[in-house]
C-alpha positions in Angstrom: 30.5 -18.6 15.6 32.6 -15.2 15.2 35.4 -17.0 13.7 33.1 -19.1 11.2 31.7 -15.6 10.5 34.7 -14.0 9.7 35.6 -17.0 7.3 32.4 -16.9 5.6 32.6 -13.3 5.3 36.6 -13.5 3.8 35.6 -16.5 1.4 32.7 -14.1 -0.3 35.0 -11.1 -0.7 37.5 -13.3 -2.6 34.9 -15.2 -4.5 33.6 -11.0 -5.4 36.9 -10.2 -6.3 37.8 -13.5 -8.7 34.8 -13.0 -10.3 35.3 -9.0 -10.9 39.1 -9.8 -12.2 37.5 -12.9 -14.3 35.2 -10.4 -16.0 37.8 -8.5 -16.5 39.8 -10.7 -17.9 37.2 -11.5 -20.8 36.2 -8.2 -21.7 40.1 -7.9 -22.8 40.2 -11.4 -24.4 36.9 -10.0 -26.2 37.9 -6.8 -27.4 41.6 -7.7 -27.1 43.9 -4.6 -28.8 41.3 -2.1 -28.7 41.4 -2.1 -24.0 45.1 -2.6 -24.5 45.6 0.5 -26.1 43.1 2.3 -23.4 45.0 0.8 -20.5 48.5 1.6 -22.5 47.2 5.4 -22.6 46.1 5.6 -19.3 
């Protein structure tokens, strides 16, 4: 039960974090140059 717990709990933090980096990811296909240059400057 721990261990199936533990899985569970792994698979949903990944699952968070793909779908936080695939946001991501289309906001800077959306607005393309413009968070380019903000990530250049920072």
């Amino acid at each position: 039960m721990k261990n199936f717990y533990r899985k569970f709990g792994n698979k949903h933090i990944l699952e968070m974090i793909r779908k936080e980096i695939g946001l991501s990811w289309e906001l800077k296909i959306c607005r393309g140059k413009s968070i380019y240059s903000i990530y250049q400057s920072a």
